[in-house]
C-alpha positions in Angstrom: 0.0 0.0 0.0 1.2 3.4 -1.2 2.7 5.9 1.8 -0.6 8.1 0.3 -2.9 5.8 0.5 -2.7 4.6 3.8 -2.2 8.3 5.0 -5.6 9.1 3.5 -7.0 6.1 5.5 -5.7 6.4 8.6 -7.4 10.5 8.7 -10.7 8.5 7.1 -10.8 6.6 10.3 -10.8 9.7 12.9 -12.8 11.4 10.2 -15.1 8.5 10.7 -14.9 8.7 14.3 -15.6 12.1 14.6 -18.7 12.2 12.4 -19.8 9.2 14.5 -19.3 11.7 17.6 -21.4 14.0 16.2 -24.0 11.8 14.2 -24.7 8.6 15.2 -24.9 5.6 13.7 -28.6 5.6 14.0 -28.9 8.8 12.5 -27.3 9.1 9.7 -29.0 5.3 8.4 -32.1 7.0 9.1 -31.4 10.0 7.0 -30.0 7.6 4.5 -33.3 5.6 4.1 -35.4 8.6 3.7 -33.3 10.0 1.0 -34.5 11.4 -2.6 -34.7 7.9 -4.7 -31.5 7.0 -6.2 -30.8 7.5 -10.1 -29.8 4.3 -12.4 -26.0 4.2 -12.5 -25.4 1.0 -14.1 -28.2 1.6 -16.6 -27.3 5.1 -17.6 -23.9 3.6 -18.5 -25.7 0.8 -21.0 -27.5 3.1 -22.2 -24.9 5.0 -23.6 -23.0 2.0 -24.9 -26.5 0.5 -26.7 -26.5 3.3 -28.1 -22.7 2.8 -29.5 -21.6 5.5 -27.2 -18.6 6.3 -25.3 -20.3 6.2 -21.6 -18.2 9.0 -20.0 -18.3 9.2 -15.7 -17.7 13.4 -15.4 -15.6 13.8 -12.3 -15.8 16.8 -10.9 -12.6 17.5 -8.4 -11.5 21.0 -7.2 -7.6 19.5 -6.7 -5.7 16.5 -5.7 -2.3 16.2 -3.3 -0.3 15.4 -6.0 -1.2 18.5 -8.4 -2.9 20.7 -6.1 -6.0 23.0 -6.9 -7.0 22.1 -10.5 -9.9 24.8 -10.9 -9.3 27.8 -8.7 -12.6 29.2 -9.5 -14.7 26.0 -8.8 -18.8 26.1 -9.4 -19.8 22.1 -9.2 -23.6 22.8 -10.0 -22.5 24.8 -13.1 -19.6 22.1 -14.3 -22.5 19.3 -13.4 -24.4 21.2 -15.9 -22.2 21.3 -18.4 -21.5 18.1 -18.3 -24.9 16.8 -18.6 -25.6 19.6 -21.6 -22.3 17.5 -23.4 -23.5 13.8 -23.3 -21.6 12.6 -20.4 -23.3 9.6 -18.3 -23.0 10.2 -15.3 -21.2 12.4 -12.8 -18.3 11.4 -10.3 -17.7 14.0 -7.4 -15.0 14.1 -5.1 -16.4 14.4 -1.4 -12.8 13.7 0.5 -12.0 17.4 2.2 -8.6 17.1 3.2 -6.9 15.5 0.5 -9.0 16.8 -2.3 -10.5 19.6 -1.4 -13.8 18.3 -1.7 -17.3 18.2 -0.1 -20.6 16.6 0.5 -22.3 19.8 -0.3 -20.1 20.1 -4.1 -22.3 16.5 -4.3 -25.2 17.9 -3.7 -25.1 20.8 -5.9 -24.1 19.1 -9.0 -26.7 16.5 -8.5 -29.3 18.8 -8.0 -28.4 20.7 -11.0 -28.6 17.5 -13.2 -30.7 14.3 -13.8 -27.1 12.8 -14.0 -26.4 9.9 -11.5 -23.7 10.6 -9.1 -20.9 8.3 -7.5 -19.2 9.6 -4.3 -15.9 9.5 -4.9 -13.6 9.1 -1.7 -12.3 6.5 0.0 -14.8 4.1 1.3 -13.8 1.5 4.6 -17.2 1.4 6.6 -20.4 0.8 6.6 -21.0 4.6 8.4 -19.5 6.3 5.2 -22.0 4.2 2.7 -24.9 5.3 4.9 -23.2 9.4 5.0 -23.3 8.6 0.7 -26.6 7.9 0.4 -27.7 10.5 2.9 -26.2 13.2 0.9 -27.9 11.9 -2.2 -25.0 9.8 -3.8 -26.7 7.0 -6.8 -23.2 5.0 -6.7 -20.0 4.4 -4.3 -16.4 3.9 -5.0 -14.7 0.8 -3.4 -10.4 0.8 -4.0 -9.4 -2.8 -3.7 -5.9 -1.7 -2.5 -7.4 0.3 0.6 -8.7 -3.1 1.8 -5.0 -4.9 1.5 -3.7 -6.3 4.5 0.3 -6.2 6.4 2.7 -9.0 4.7 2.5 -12.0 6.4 5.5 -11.5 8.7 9.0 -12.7 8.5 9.3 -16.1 10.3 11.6 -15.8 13.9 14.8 -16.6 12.8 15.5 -20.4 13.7 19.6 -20.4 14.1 21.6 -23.4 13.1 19.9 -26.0 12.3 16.2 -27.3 13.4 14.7 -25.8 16.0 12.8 -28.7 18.5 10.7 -25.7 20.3 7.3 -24.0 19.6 7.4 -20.9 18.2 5.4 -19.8 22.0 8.6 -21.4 23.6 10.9 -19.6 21.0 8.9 -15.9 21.4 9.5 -16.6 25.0 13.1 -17.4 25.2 13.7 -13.3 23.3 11.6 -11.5 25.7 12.0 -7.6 25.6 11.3 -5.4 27.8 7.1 -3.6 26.7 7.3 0.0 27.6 3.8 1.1 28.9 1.7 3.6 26.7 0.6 6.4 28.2 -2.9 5.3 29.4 -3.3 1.7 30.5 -7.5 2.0 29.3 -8.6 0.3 31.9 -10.8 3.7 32.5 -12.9 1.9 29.7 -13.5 -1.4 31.9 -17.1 -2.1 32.3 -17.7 -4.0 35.8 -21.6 -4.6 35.1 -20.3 -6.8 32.3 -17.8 -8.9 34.6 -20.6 -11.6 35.3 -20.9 -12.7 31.6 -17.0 -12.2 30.9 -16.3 -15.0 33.8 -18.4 -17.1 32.1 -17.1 -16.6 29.0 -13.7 -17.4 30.5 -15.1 -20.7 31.8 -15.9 -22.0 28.4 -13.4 -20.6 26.3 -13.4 -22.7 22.4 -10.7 -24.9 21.9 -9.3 -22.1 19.8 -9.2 -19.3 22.3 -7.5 -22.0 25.0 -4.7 -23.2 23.1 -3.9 -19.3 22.4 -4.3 -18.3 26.1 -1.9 -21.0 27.0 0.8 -18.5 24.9 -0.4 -15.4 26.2 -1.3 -15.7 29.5 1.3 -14.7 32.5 3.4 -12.5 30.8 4.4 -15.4 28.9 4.2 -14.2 25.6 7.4 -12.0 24.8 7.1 -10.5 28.4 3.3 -8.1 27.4 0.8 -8.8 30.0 -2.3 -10.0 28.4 -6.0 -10.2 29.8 -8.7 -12.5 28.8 -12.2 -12.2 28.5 -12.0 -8.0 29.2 -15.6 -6.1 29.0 -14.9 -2.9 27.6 -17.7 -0.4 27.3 -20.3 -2.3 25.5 -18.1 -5.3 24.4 -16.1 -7.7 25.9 -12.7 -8.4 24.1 -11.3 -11.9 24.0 -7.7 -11.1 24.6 -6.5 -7.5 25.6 -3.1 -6.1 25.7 -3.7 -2.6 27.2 0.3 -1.6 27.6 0.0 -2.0 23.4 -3.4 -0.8 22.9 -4.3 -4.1 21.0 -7.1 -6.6 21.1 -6.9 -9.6 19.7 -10.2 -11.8 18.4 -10.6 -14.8 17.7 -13.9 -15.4 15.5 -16.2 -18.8 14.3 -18.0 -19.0 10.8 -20.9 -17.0 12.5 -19.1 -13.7 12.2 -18.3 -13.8 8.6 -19.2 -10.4 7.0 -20.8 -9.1 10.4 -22.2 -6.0 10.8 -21.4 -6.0 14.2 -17.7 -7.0 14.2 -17.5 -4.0 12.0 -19.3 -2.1 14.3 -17.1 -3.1 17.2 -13.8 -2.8 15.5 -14.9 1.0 15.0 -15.7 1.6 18.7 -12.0 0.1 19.6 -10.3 1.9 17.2 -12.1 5.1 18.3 -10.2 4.2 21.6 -7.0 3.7 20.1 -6.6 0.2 20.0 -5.8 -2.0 17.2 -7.3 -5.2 15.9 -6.2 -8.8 15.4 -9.1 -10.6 13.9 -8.5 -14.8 13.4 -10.7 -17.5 12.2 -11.0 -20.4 14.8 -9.3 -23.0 12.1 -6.8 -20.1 11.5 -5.9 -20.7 15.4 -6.1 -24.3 15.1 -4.4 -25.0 12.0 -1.6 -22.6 11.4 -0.7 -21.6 14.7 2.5 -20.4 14.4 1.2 -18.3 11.7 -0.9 -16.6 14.5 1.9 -15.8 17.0 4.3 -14.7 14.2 1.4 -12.0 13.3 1.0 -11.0 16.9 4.5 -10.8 17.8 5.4 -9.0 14.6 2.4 -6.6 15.2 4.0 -6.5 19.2 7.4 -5.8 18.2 10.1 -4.0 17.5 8.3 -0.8 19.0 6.0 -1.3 22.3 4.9 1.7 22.6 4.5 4.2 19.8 7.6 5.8 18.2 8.1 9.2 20.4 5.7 8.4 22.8 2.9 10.4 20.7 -0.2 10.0 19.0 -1.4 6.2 19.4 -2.5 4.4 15.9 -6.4 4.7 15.0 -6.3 1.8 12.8 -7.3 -1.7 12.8 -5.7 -4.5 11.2 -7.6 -8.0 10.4 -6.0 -11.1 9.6 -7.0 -12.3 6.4 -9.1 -15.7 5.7 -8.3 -18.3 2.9 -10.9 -16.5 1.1 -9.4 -13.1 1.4 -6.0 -14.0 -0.2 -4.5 -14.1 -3.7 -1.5 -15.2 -5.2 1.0 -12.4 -7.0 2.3 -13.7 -9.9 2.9 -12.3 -13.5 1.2 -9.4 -12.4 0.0 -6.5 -15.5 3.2 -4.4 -14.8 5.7 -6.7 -15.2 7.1 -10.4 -13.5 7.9 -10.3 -10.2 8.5 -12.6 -7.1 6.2 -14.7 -5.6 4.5 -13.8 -2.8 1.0 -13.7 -0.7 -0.7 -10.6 -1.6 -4.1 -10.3 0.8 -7.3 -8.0 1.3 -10.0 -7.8 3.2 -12.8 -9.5 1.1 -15.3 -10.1 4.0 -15.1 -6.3 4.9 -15.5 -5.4 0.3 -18.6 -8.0 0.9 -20.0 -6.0 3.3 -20.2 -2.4 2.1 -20.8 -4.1 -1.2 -24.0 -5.3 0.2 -25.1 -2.3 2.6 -24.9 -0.2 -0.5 -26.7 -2.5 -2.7 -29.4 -2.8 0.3 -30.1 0.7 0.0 -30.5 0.9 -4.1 -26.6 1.8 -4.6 -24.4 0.9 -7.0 -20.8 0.0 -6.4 -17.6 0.5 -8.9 -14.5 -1.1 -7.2 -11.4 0.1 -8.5 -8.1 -1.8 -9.1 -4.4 -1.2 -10.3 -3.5 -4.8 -11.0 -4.3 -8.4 -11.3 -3.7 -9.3 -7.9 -6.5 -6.4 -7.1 -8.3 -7.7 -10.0 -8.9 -11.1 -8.9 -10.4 -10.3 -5.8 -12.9 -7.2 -7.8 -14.4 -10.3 -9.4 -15.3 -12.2 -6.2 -17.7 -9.3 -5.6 -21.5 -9.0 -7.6 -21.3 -5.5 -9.0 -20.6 -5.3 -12.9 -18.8 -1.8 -12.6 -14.5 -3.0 -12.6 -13.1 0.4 -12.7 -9.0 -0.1 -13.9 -7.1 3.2 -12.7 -4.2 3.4 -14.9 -2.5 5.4 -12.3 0.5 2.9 -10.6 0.0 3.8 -6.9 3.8 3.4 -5.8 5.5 5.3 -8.5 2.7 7.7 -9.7 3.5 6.9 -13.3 0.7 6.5 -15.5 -0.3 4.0 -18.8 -3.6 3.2 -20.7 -1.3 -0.3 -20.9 -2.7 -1.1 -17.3 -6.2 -1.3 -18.9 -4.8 -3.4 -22.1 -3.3 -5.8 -19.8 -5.9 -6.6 -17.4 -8.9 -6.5 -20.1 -8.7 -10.0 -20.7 -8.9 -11.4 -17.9 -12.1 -10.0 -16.9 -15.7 -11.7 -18.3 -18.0 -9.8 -21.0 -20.5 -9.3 -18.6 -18.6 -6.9 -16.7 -18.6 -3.3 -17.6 -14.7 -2.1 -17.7 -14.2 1.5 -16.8 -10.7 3.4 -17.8 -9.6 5.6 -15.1 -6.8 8.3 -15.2 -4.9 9.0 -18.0 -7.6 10.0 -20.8 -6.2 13.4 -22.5 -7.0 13.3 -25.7 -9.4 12.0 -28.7 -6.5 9.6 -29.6 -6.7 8.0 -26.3 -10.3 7.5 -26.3 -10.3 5.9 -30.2 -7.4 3.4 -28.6 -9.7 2.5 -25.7 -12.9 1.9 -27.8 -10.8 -0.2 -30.7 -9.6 -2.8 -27.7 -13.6 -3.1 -26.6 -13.3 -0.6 -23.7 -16.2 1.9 -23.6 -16.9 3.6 -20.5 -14.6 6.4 -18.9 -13.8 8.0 -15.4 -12.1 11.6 -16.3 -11.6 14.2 -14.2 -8.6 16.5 -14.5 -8.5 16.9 -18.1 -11.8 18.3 -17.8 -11.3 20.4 -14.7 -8.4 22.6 -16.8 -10.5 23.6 -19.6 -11.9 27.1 -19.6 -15.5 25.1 -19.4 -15.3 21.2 -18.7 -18.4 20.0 -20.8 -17.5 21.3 -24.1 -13.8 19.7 -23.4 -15.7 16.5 -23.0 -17.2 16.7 -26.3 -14.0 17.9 -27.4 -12.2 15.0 -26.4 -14.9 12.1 -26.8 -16.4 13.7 -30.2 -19.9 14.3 -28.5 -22.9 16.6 -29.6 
């Protein structure tokens, strides 16, 4: 994940928690199911290719961090308008406010000035955010695949000469360092009308959350002091590690793509702790596995670097059905290794916003991205062209990855579309709908540059 990216995500979550502050939950789903009806997304795109069309998503962005303001004097209802007067499809808005410059309200206007549908474009992690879109009148949401990657699996504990006869527990526990307490333990958060259920929680642990206590409990686990069964405001965690601010979980097949889990990893991340999520058979069957994550997720910095602000973010070990496989990748051959994402989490906003008449484009970069894109339902596989780690970008990307993705799907080009040229290239290799933004946002007036470029009206 790009040093951008996962800047932009870690402000999304106290954006998130902030909002929730303000707006609960509750709230803003309410104001989300009342909202004007939503506007065909999907169908205004066929129509335009039915009707042998280029099907062009308008974006509509004030700047971006890497080029700054792009439109200084910035009207989103009038661009909308143009747009819409020029034969574009639909409309794409940025909403992110730090990043981007952008706003709920620039959504609003444009749609209103418009029968144009309207995707939200920011960065999209939880289920709060989908609700906020459809609130604020958004017809569509953006999902980036690479926002959802997980850490590397870790490094194994280096083993010496030769084999090593002891468990990796036994091996953790033979380097133990010395944990520096954060600042505040959190145990102001302990909940002691709870402790009834937590003790019997502790008396039937699964077989799964035994065999990990057995490594974690008495200090036993690279010298951090870890507590069981731990009722924290409204939740009780299964392991807790309050010197590190992490929790660790350990999950059965009833809490795949759960609401709740989503909803609880949100309240401990508002409270600055971190996340280990595992499946029981994850616990069971690749044990070491496990305590490599935890230790490498422990280690080599106890406490954050400085002693300052603690991390907001929440990590979640991936299941089989989460990982993919890089290999001969659409930029070029590299190494083998396990690539993995979050697909329960992708599931589950793809779902909420398909509950509440949404429709979803997930974005990739590459075929690692790609393959997991096609796991979910929506038809709308948006390729940005844009390579995340260098910046560089090439229309190749699109070329590349086109084959492997069904007919049935509708492939969107994103970033790099400049020109007529570009555009005639796209359509000869089968590729008919567009996401532009910034070529349109430095034109004197955006909609006549779209018919400019796509040789509309």
């Amino acid at each position: 994940m790009s040093d951008i990216l996962q800047k932009i995500l870690t402000v999304k979550a106290q954006e998130i928690a902030a909002a929730q502050a303000i707006k609960p939950l509750a709230q803003i789903r309410a104001e989300a199911e009342q909202a004007m009806p939503v506007r065909d997304f999907v169908a205004a795109i066929r129509n335009k290719i039915a009707a042998d069309q280029p099907a062009v998503i308008a974006e509509i962005k004030k700047a971006s961090p890497s080029k700054g303001v792009l439109r200084a004097d910035f009207r989103p209802a009038e661009i909308a308008a143009s747009y819409a007067q020029h034969g574009a499809a639909c409309l794409s808005v940025l909403t992110d406010e730090q990043f981007f410059q952008g706003s709920a309200d620039y959504l609003q206007h444009a749609r209103a000035a418009c029968t144009l549908p309207v995707l939200r474009k920011d960065f999209m992690v939880d289920a709060y955010q989908i609700y906020q879109a459809r609130a604020m009148g958004a017809d569509c949401i953006l999902l980036i695949v690479a926002a959802f990657k997980l850490p590397s699996p870790p490094t194994p504990l280096p083993k010496g000469e030769g084999s090593y006869p002891l468990s990796l527990g036994e091996r953790v526990r033979e380097r133990v360092p010395t944990p520096r307490p954060a600042e505040k333990t959190g145990r102001y958060l302990y909940t002691q009308e709870h402790l009834p259920f937590a003790r019997e929680l502790r008396k039937n642990m699964t077989d799964a959350e035994q065999k990990l206590w057995g490594e974690l409990r008495a200090q036993r686990f690279a010298g951090w002091k870890f507590r069981r069964q731990e009722p924290l405001g409204n939740y009780i965690a299964d392991f807790i590690c309050h010197d590190a601010r992490l929790v660790i979980e350990i999950d059965g097949g009833q809490h795949a793509e759960s609401h709740r889990d989503t909803q609880r990893d949100a309240w401990f991340a508002e409270h600055g702790y971190r996340v280990l999520r595992f499946w029981n058979n994850e616990v069971l069957g690749e044990f070491d596995a496990v305590l490599e994550h935890i230790y490498n997720t422990l280690s080599p910095n106890p406490s954050p670097q400085g002693g300052g602000e603690l991390s907001r973010s929440h990590v979640v070990f991936p299941s089989p059905l989460g990982r993919a496989k890089r290999g001969a990748g659409a930029r070029g051959e590299g190494k083998e290794e396990d690539i993995q994402f979050n697909l329960a989490s992708l599931h589950e906003l793809e779902s909420l916003a398909h509950s509440l008449g949404m429709a979803v484009l997930v974005e990739v970069h590459d075929a690692d991205e790609l393959q997991i894109a096609l796991q979910l339902q929506t038809p709308l596989i948006g390729i940005n062209n844009r390579n995340l780690r260098t910046f560089e970008v090439s229309l190749q990307t699109t070329l590349d990855l086109l084959p492997r993705i069904p007919p049935e799907r509708i492939v969107i080009t994103e970033s790099g579309i400049v020109q007529a040229e570009d555009v005639q290239r796209m359509r000869a290799s089968g590729v008919h709908t567009f996401l532009v933004g910034e070529a349109f946002m430095r034109a004197d007036d955006a909609g006549m540059e779209l018919a400019r470029v796509f040789a509309l009206c």
